[in-house]
N, C-alpha and C positions, 0 to 999 in steps of 0.2 A: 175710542176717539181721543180722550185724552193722551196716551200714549202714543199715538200719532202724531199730535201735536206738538210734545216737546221732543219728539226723535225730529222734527221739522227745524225745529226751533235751533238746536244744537247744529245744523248747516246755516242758516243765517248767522253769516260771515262775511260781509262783503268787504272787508278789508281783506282777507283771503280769496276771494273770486277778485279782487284786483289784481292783485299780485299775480296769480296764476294767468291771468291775463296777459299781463305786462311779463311772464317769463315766456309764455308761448309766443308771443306775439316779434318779444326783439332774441328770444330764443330760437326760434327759427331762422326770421329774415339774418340775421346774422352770419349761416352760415352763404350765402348768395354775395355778403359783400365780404366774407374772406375768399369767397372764387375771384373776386373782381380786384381783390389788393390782390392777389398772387398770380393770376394770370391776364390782370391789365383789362384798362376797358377802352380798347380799340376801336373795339363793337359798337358799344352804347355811342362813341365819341363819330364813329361812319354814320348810323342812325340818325344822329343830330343834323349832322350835315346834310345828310339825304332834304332831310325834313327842313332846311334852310333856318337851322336856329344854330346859333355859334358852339362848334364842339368843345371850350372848354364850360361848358354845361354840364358835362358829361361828368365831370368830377364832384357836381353834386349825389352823383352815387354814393360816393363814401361816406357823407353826410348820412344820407338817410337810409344806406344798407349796414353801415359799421358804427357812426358813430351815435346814431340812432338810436341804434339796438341796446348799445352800450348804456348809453343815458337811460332808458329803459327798464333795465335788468336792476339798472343801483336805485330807481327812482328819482334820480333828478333831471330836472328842467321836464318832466314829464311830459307834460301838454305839447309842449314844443316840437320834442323829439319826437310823439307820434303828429304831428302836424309836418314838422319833414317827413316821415315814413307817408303820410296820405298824397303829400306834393309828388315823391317819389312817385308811388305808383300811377297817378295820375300820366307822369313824364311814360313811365313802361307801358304803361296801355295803351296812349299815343305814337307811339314812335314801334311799338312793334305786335302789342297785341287788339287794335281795333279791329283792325280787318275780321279777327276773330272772334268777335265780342259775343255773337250767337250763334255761333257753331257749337256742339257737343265730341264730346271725346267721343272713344271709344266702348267705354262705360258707360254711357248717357249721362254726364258730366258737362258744364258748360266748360269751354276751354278756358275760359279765364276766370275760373273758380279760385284759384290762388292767389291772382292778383287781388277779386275780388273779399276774399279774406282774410288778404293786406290790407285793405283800404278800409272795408267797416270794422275790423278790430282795431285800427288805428282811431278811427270815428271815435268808437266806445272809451279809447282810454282816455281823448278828448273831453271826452264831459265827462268821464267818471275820477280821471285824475288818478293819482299814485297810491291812496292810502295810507294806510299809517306804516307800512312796513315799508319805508323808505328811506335813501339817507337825507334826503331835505323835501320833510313832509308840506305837503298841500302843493305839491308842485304837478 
């Protein structure tokens, strides 16, 4: 039992489960907003408009797909930047994925599994913050 204990003990890390967090988290969403800086967000900006809220809204994407992510990854303004990534997706699930909010894939997967694992990973880094392996820690 004892030696159970401290092979435990040596994973208690939570300055490393941040970080790891905060790289998957704007590790990922980042590649979505270099699709949107290189191939334009037309889309997102018709969307808005459909939904009668002003299309330059829509360039709030790059905030919370690029510049978000970015903030992220270095650990600064932490909080913030995954509080734009939660706004973010909040906009994406309105404007194109509610309809689908309880349908399953084809996997038996909710369709909006990845939004939704934008959003509570964003949550988490919200209260949990950046840790120490950041460039301007307690952010």
């Amino acid at each position: 039992m004892h030696l159970l204990c401290s092979v435990y003990k040596k994973f208690d890390q939570p300055d490393t489960g941040k970080l790891l967090l905060r790289i998957m988290l704007g590790g990922i969403l980042i590649f979505h907003g270099a699709h949107k800086l290189i191939y334009g967000i037309d889309e997102v900006r018709e969307m808005l408009a459909a939904s009668g809220l002003p299309a330059f809204l829509g360039y709030g994407v790059y905030v919370g797909e690029l510049v978000a992510p970015v903030l992220l990854l270095a650990g600064i303004m932490t909080r913030a930047a995954a509080l734009f990534i939660m706004i973010n997706m909040v906009f994406a699930w309105y404007l194109g994925d509610a309809p689908e909010t309880l349908h399953l894939d084809a996997q038996g997967g909710l369709m909006i599994e990845g939004l939704l694992f934008y959003f509570f990973s964003a949550i988490a880094v919200i209260f949990l913050g950046a840790g120490k392996y950041a460039v301007i820690k307690n952010s």
